[in-house]
N, C-alpha and C positions, 0 to 999 in steps of 0.2 A: 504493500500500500504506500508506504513510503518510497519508493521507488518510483512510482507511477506519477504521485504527487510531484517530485522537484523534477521529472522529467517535463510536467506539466508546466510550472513554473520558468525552469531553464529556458523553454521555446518562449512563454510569453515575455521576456523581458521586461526589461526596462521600462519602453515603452507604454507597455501594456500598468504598467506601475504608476506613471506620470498620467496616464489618460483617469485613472482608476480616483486618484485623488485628486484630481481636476473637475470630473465630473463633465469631462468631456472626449470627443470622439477619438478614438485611435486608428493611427493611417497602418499601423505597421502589425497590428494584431492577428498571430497564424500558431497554430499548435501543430504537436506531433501527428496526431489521428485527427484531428477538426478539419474540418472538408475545406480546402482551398479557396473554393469559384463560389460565385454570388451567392446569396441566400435565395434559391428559389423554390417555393411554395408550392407544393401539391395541394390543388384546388381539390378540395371534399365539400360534400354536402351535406344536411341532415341533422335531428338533435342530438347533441355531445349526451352520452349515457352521463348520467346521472351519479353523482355520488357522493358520501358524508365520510369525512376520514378524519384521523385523529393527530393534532399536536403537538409535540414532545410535554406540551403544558396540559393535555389532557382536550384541550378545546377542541371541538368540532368543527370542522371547518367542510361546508356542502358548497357544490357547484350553485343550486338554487341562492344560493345565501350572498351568492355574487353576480346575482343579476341587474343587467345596470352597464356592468364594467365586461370590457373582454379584457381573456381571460388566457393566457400562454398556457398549458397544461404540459410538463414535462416530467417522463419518467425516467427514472435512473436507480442506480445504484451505488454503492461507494467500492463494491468489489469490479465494478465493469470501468476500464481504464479508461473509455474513448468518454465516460463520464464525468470523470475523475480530470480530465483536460479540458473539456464546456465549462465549469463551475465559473473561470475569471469571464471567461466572454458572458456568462451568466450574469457576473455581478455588472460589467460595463453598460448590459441591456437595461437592466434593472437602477442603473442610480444615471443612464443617458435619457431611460424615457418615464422618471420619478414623478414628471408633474402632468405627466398622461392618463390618461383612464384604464388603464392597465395594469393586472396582478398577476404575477407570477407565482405558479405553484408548484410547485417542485414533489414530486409525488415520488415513493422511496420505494423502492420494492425487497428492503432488505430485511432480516428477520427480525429486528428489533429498531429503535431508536439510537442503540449502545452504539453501533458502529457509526453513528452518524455523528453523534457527539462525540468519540473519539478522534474521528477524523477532521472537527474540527479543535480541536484539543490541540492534534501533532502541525497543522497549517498554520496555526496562531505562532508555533514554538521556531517553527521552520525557520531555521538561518542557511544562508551561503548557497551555494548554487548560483547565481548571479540573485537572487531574489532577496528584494526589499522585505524586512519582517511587517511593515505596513501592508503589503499583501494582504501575505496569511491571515491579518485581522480582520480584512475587510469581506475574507472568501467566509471566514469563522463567525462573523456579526450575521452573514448570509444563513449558513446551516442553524444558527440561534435562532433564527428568528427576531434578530433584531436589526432586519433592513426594512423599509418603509414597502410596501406593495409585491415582499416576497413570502410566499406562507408557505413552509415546510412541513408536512404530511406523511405519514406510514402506511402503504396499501401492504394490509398484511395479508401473505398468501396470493399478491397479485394477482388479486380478484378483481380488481379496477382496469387494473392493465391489460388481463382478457378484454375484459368487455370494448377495449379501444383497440383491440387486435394487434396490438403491439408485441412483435415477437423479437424485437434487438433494442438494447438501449444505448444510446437514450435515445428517445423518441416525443417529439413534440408535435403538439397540435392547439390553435390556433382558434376558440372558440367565442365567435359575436356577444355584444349585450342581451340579445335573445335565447342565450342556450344554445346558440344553431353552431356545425362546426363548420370552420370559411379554409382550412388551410391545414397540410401535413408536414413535418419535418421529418425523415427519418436520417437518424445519425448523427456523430457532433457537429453543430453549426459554428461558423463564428462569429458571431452572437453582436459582438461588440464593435465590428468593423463598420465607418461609416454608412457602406451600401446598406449593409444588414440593419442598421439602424431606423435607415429611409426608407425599406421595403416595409418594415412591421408598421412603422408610421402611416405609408401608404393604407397598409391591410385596415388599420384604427381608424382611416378615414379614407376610405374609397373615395372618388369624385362620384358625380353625382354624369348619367350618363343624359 
């Protein structure tokens, strides 16, 4: 796990550090396993299934309960590597489109919360590899729970993640203020690169045809 981790960090650089605490866009953002080329969208259709999952705080947190807002639906794991390298372009998405209508869910398909919190424990501690330890803090404020429009969740038995047919992680999908779902990711994106930033933007406000 550690391994994987400053492997993740080593690619994201500097860069990706300075965009991070700036709260602005990174030109140079690219991972080991993160898909290279643009973010583009597999268009789906139809109601996002349904679901109520739980908080490392114990709260409930349901899809109905975020209607209103779209809604990024991302599942992962802390043992799946190409997941384990999304989490920075995770956090760039999440503090570049903070005063958007948009919540990021981060759904865990792991057996418990322990490894979630662990692994934000060993990201917080992480020194050297070229990586800032302001990083780590801000990837670990993520997995707490304590970044603004990110809710971390446990599908226990990935029985949520059936139901959205997802058979690799991570796997994101893209769901309207109506419940309806507008858009597929499969793979690690990167998340935090200008383009990727303007596409989701785009997705949050279609023009009007």
């Amino acid at each position: 796990m550690i391994r994987w981790v400053q492997l993740s960090f080593l690619v994201a650089g500097a860069a990706l550090l300075a965009a991070v605490l700036s709260f602005g866009p990174d030109r140079s953002l690219s991972g080991a396993t993160v898909a290279d080329e643009m973010l583009v969208p597999e268009p789906i259709s139809g109601p996002a299934p349904a679901f109520s999952l739980p908080m490392a705080n114990g709260k409930q947190v349901s899809l109905a309960g975020l209607r209103g807002r779209t809604v990024l639906v991302n599942f992962w794991a802390t043992w799946c590597e190409p997941c384990i390298d999304e989490l920075p372009h995770l956090v760039m998405l999440a503090q570049a489109l903070r005063k958007q209508e948009l919540t990021l869910v981060l759904i865990s398909v792991d057996e418990s919360f322990d490894p979630i919190a662990q692994l934000a424990d060993r990201v917080e501690k992480m020194t050297g590899g070229g990586m800032d330890p302001r990083l780590g803090k801000e990837i670990a404020r993520m997995l707490r729970d304590q970044m603004p429009s990110v809710l971390v969740v446990h599908d226990q038995g990935g029985k949520v993640s059936a139901q959205y047919g997802t058979a690799k992680y991570p796997e994101t999908y893209l769901v309207d203020p109506a419940g309806q779902l507008t858009a597929k990711f499969t793979g690690p994106k990167p998340w935090g690169r200008p383009e990727a930033i303007e596409t989701i933007k785009g997705l949050l406000h279609p023009r009007q045809k």
